[in-house]
N, C-alpha and C positions, 0 to 999 in steps of 0.2 A: 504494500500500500504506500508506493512515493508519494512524495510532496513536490511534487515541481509542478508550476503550475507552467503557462507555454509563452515562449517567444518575451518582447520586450518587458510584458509585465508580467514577467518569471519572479518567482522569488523560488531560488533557487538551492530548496530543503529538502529534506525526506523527513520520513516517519510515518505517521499518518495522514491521510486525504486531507487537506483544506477544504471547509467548506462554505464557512460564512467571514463576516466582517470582525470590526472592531469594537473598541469600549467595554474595557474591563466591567465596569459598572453596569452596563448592560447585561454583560455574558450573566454577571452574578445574580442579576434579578430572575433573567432564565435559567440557573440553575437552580434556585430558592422555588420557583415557580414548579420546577421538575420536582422538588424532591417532595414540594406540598403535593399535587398529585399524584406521587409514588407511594404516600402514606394513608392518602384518602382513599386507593384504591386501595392496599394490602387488608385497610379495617372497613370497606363498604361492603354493606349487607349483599346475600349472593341476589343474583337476579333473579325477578321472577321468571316462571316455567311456564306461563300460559303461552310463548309464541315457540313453537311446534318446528326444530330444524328444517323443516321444508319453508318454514315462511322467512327463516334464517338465509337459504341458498335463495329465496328470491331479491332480500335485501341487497345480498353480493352482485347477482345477477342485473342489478337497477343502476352500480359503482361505476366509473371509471373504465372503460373497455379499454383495448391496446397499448396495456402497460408491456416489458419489459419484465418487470420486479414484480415478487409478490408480497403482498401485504397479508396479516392473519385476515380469517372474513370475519365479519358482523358478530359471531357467535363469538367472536374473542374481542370483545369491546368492554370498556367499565358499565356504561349506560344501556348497553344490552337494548333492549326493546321494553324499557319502564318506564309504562305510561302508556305505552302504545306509538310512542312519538313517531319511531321507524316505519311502524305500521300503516300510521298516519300519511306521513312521504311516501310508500310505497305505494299508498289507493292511487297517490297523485303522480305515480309516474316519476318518484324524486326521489335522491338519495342526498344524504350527508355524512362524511366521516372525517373528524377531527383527529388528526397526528402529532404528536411530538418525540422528538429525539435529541439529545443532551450528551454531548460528546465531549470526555473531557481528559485529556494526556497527562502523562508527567516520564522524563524519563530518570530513573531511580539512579545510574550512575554517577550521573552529573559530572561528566567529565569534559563540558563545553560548559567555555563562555556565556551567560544568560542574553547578552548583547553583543551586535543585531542579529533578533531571533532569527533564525531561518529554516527552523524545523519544527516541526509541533510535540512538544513534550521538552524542549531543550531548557525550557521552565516550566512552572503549570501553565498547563493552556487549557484555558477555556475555550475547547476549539468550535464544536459547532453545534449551536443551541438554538432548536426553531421547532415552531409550530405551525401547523399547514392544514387548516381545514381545507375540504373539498363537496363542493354541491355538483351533483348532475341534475339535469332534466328532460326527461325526455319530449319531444316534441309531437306526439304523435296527435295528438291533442289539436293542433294545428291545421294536421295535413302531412305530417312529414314523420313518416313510417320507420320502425329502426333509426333511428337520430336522436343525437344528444346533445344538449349543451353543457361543457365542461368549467364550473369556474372554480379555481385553486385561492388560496390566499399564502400569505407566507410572512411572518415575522421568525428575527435569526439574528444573534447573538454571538459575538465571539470577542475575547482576549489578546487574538492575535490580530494587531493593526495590520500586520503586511498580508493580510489573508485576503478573502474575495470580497472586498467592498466591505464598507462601512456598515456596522449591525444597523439595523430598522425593526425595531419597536413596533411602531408604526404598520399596519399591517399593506402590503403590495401586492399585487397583482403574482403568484406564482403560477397561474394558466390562463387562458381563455383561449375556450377551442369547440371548435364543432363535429361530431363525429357521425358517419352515414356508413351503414352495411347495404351490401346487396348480396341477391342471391344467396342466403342464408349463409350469410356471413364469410361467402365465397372470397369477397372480396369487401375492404373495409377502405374509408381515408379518414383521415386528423389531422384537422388544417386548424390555425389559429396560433396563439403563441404557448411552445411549449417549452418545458427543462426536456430538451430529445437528449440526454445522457438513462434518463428512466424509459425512452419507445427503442432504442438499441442497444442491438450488442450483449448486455446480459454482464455490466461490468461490477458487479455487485456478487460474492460467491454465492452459489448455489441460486441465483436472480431472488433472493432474499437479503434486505437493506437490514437485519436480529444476525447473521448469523459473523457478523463482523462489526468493525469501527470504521470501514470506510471503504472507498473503492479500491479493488485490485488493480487498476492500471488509470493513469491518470493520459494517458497516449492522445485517448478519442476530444477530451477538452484541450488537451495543448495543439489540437491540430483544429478546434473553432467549433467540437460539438456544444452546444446550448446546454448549460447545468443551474441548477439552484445557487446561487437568488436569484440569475437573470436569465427568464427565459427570452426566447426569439421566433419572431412568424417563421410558420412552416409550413409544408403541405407533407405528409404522409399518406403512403398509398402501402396495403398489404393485399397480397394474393393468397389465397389457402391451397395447395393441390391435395392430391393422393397421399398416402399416407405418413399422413403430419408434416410433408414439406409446403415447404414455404419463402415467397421472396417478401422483403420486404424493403421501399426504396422512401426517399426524400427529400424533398429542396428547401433548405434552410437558409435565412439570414445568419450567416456565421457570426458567429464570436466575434469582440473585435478581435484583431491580431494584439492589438496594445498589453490584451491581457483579462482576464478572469475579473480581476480586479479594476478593473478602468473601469469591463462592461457593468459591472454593479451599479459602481458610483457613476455613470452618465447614462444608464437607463429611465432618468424621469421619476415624480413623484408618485408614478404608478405602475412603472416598470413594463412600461410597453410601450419602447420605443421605436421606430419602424426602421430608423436607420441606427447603423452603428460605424465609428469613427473606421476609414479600410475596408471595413467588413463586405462584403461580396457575396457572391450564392456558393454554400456546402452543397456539395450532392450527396447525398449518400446511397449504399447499396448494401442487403444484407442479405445472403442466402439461409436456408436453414431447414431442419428438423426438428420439431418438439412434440414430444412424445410424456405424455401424461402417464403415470406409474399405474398400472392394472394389477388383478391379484395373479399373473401369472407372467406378467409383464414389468421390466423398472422402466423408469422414467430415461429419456435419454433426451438432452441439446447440445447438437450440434450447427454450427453458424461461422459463417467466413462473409468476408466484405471488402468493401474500401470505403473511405471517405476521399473524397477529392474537393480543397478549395481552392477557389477563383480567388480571393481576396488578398491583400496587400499585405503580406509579412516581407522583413527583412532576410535578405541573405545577410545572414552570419559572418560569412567571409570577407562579401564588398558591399555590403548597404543598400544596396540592390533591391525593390521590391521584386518580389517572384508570388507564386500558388506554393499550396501545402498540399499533403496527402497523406494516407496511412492504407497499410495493409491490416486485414486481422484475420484470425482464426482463433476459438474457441470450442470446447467440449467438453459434458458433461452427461459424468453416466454412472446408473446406480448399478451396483454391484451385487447386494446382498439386501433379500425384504423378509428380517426374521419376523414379522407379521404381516402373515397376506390377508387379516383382513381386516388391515390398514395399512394399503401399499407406500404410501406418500414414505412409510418410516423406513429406514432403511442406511446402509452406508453407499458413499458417490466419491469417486473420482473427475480427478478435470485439467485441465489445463489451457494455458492461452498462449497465445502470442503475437503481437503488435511493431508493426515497422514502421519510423515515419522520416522523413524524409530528412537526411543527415546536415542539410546544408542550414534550416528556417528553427530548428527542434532541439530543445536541449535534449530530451530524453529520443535516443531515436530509435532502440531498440527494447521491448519489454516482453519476459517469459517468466511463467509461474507454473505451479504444480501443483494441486490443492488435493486432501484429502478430507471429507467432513462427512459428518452421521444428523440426522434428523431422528428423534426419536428411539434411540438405540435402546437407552435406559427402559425395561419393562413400566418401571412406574411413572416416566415423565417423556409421554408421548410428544409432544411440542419443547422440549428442548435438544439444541444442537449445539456441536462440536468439532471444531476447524484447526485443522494443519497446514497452512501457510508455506510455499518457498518459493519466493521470489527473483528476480533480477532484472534490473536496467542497467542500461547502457547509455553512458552521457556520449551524446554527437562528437564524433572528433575533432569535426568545425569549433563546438560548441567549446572543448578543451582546448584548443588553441587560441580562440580568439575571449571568450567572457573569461576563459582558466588562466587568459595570460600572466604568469607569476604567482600564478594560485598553485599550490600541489593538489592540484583537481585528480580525482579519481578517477578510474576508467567507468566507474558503474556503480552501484547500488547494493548490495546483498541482502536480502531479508530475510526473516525467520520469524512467524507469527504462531504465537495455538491461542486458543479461545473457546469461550465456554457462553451457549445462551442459554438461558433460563429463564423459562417463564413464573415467578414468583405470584402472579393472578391474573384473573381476565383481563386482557388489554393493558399487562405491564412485563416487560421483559427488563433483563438486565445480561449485558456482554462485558463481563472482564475481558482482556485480552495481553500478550505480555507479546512484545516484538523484540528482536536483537536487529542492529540494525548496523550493518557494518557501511561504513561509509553515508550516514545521516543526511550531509547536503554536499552539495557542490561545491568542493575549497578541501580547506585544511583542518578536516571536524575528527576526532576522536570516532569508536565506536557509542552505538547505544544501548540501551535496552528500557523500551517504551512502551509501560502499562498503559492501558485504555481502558477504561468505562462506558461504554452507549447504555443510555437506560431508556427504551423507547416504552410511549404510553399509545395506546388508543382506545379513544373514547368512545 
């Protein structure tokens, strides 16, 4: 899980994923906020029983279509369906479900400098503390069959100033988007502004944001994919075929090239900005297989791609605007389901690997190996557990020209295990421990970087 985020406005660390802003003082309100409702939920009465799992998988069924990542369903929320409330949105065609995730580093050696951070854990970091409800509705009501309207919200908090834009309290725009199937769902699109780091690729392990502290390859945003807090207009189109393949492609408002962090801070007081500073059309492209775990069958994803941008990055070497691009290949596949009559549990293999183009890119090569369990434990069916091995590749460009007189390192080594736990409806908690040889770009010590994610949904 590097930390390098892409191009001029690289900050140029590892450790754990970067994900939100700045203001210490902020970060600590959301994590005070986190821990008030990690205690409300441990001592909240259980839900009531009257809504019947089937009107549970309709609630799911009302959510968010063509995600990427999966989220627990409805039936693992604090607020369950008391009152009827879900039930209520669901007559009407409507769903809502509120998120949070509270990310917080430290790396326990302490054998770097606290100043200038350039890794998350190199002090405490309050790295990324946000809350993100989300409403659908469906439109059919109207005239318009199979269609939704997507709106996200996003308030996000963080300790580390050189991270992705300034925290916002305040809550912003994290979607607005329209989505239309045909042909029973043969073929779907998702146009509007989206974070497309959650509609590709699968960069999250096991496409579960519980079963880690952060992303496995930061490749796809340093080359101009759209991530939380700032999303960007897109159009998404997916094909379904024969058995569980699938294309799925894209034309995004890229990232700027400036950087993660620029885009935050100059996306508007509502973070739907139509342009961005360079920024130019992503395309993306994503082949694939997914395959849903049956009792006689495991689950398997497999997916390869490219992203290719039009937009104005730096050559590295001569200052040159030029396009960006990346390669990728990923897979994942379950192994072993000592309970086939609850296939989802089970243990998975996987791996990835990512190329981007050596001239524009600090990181330009990224490969990992991941081993993790969902469920292994007989008595904690939703809890999972991850073996982590990493490595990147710092651009050679990137070592001779930003490394000039740096003892920059060739690359990155990582080593991650971790443990999620669902401690109650709609509360999990992920320690995690990283060794991190070579932390950032320069002359840094090793690490070794606990994490905490304690995700809520409500």
């Amino acid at each position: 899980m590097t930390g390098v985020s892409h191009n001029e406005g690289a900050q140029l660390g590892g450790g754990c994923m970067k994900i939100n802003g700045s203001s210490s003082g902020a970060a600590g309100r959301f994590v005070t906020a986190g821990a008030v409702l990690a205690t409300f939920m441990v001592h909240a009465p259980a839900h009531a029983q009257a809504t019947t799992p089937e009107e549970y998988a309709r609630f799911d069924a009302l959510g968010e279509p063509g995600l990427a990542i999966s989220y627990p369903p409805a039936i693992e929320s604090l607020l369950g369906d008391n009152g009827g409330w879900r039930t209520s949105l669901a007559d009407h065609d409507a769903s809502l479900t509120i998120r949070g995730s509270f990310v917080q580093n430290y790396d326990v050696l302490q054998n770097n400098p606290h100043n200038p951070q350039v890794y998350a854990g190199q002090k405490f970091t309050s790295q990324s503390n946000s809350i993100y409800p989300t409403y659908t509705q469906g439109l059919g009501a109207i005239g318009l069959p199979n269609s939704k309207l997507i709106v996200g919200l996003i308030s996000y908090a963080s300790s580390w100033s050189a991270s992705q834009g300034s925290s916002e309290v305040v809550p912003h725009f994290q979607k607005l988007a329209y989505y239309q199937s045909f042909f029973d769902k043969k073929l779907e699109i998702k146009t509007g502004y989206l974070p497309n780091y959650t509609e590709f690729i699968g960069v999250f392990t096991g496409g579960s944001p519980l079963l880690t502290t952060g992303l496995s390859s930061l490749v796809p945003i340093e080359v101009g994919l759209s991530a939380d807090p700032a999303p960007s207009p897109t159009f998404n189109l997916t094909l379904h075929g024969p058995r569980d393949l699938y294309f799925k492609g894209g034309v995004q408002r890229s990232s700027s090239p400036l950087g993660q962090e620029y885009q935050a801070g100059h996306d508007g007081p509502l973070n739907l900005r139509y342009r961005a500073e360079r920024a130019s059309a992503l395309y993306i492209g994503e082949f694939g297989q997914r395959r849903e775990a049956g009792p006689d069958t495991g689950s398997r994803w497999v997916r390869a791609g490219a992203l290719y941008n039009t937009s104005d990055f730096t050559n590295l070497e001569n200052g040159r605007y030029t396009n960006n691009h990346t390669l990728f290949a990923l897979g994942d596949f379950q192994v072993a389901q000592p309970y086939k009559s609850m296939p989802y549990r089970g243990i998975f293999v996987g791996g990835s690997a990512f190329y981007a183009k050596d001239e524009v890119n600090v990181i330009s090569e990224y490969y990992e190996l991941r081993l993790y369990s969902v469920g292994l434990i007989e008595s904690r069916p939703a809890d999972g557990m991850t073996f982590n091995i990493n490595r990147s590749t710092y651009s050679k460009v990137a070592r001779r020209t930003i490394g000039a007189g740096l003892d920059a390192p060739a690359g990155q080594f990582q080593v991650t295990v971790s443990y999620a736990a669902r401690l109650a409806r709609g509360l999990y908690i992920s320690p995690s421990l990283s060794y991190v040889h070579g932390p950032a770009f320069g002359d840094y010590n090793d690490a070794a970087v606990v994490g905490v994610n304690l995700f809520v949904q409500l």
